[in-house]
N, C-alpha and C positions, 0 to 999 in steps of 0.2 A: 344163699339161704338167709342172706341176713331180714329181707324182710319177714320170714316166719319167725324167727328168733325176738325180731323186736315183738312183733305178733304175740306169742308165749310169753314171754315177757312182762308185757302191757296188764294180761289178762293174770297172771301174780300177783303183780302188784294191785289191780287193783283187787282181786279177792282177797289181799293183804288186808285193803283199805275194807273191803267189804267188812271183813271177822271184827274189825274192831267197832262198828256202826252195830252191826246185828247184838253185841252183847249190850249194847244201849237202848236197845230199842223197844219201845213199850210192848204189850200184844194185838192193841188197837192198831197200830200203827204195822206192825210186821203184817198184821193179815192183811190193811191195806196195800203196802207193798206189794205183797201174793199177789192180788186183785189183777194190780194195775200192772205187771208184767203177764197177768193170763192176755191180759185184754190186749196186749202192746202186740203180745205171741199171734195172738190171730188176726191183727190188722196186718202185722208182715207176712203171715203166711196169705192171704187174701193179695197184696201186691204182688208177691211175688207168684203165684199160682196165675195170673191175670196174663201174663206175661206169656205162657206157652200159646202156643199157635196152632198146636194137632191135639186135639182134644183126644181122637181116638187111640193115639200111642198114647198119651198120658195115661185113660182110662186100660188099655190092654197092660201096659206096664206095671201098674197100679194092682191089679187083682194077679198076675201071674207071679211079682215079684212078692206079693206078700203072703200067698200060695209058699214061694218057694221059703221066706223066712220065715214062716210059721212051722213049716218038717224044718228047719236043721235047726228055729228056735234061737235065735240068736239075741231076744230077749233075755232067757235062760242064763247065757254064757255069763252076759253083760253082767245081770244080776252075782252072778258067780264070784265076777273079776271085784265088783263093787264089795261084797262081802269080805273076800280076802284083803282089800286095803283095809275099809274097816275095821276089820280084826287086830292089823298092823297097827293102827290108827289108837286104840281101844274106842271104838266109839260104834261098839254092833247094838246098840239099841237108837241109835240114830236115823231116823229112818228116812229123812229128806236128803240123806248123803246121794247115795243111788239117782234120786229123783232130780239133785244137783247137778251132779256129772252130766249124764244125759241131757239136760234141758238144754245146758250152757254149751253142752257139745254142738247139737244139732242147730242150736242160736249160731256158735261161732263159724260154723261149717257148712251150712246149707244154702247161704247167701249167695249171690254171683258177683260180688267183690272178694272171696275167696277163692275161687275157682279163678274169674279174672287177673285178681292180683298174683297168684300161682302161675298164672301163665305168660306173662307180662315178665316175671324175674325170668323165670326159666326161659325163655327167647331172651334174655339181654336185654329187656327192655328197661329196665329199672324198677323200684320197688316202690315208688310212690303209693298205689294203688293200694299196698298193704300196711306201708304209714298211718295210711288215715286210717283203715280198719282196724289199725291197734287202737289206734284213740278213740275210737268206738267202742271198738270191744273192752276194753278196759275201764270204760265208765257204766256200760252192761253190768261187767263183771263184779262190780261193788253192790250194784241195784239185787245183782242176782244170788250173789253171798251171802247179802245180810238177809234174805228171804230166805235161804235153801241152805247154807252153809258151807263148809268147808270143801264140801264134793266138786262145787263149781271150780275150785282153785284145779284138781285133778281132772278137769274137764281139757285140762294143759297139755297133756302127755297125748292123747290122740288126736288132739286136733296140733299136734309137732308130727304125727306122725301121716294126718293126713296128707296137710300142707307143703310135706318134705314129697310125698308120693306126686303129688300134684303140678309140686314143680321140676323132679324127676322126668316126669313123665312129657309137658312140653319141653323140657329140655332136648327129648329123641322125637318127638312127634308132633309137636306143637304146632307146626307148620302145617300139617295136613287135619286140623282138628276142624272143620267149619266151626263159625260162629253160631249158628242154627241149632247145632247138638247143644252149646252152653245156657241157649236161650229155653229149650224145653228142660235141661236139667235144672235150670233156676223155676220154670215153676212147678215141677217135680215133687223141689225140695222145699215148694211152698204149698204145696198139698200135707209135707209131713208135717211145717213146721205147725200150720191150723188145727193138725188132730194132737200134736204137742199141746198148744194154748187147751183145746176143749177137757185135756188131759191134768194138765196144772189148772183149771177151772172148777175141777170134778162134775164138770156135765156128763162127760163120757170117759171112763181111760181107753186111750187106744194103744195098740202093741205098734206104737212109730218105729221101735228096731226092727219089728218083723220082716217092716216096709221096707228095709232100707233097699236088697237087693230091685228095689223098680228102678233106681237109677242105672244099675247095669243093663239090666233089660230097654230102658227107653235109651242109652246108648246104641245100642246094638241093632234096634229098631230104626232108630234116625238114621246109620249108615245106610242101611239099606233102602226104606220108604222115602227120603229128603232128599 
């Protein structure tokens, strides 16, 4: 696990480095900021969406999974969990916290050098893959703190606890995972991360947690239709 570890890590430190930029930073400048991470959000998710190959599982997964996380609302929860750190925090009138976690979440975790590099350790293969994604994600995570705040930093705890599932899980299974399912789930997760950007743009909000269960659904799809 040590490449998630430095992972988590990376993305501390640098919303460390973030908190201390954001209390410097004019208002002119912070909304640019904003801006140019809306804008950054949907040039990634537009590559990464480009990349799927079955439009029609993308698209059936797409509406049944967000079907399914609009009944159990997992928006809601999210919101829930965010308000009780807040609370912990004192900082419930904060309201980009929520919007923090979330964004930095779905940034750090929906990429396919997460997944990749997850599965890459978990076979023995070495952890290079998620070296360089710390150092990635780590210089994100200051662009993304000093715009949103504090929440980014907490954006740390699920995606340790993705990344730990992820390479759990090639750990038992890895061998039998085709590459084909990682490639539709990369642009999957580049369909969420596009309505994230229109969502930090305030063009549209969209309910990206709703979405999330399409992932399992266009798993389950690709075993069977691929």
């Amino acid at each position: 696990m040590i490449g998630t570890l430095v992972n988590v890590g990376a993305v501390i430190i640098g919303s460390a480095i973030g908190l201390v930029f954001r209390s410097r930073i004019p208002k002119r400048l912070f909304d640019i900021v904003f801006q140019a991470i809306g804008l950054f959000t949907i040039c990634l998710g537009l590559v990464m969406a480009f990349k799927a190959n079955n439009m029609l599982i993308m698209v059936f997964s797409l509406v049944t999974g967000s079907l399914l996380g609009e009944w159990i609302n997992i928006e809601k929860g999210a919101e829930k969990l965010s308000d009780k750190i807040k609370h912990k925090l004192g900082k419930k009138d904060d309201a980009s916290f929520s919007t923090g976690m979330i964004t930095a979440f779905l940034l750090f975790c929906m990429g396919s050098m997460s997944i990749l590099g997850c599965f890459e350790e978990g076979m023995g293969k070495g952890a290079n893959l998620l070296f360089t994604k710390s150092i990635m994600d780590g210089f994100s995570a200051i662009a993304l703190t000093a715009a949103f705040g504090i929440g980014v930093m907490f954006s740390s705890i699920p995606l340790l606890i993705y990344q730990v599932a992820l390479t759990l899980l090639a750990m038992f299974f890895g061998n039998i995972i085709p590459e084909a399912i990682i490639t539709e789930l990369t642009g999957i997760g580049g369909i969420l991360i596009l309505g994230l950007g229109f969502t930090i743009l305030d063009i549209k909000k969209i309910s990206v947690l709703n979405m999330l269960p399409a992932l399992l659904i266009e798993v389950l799809l690709c075993y069977f239709f691929l």
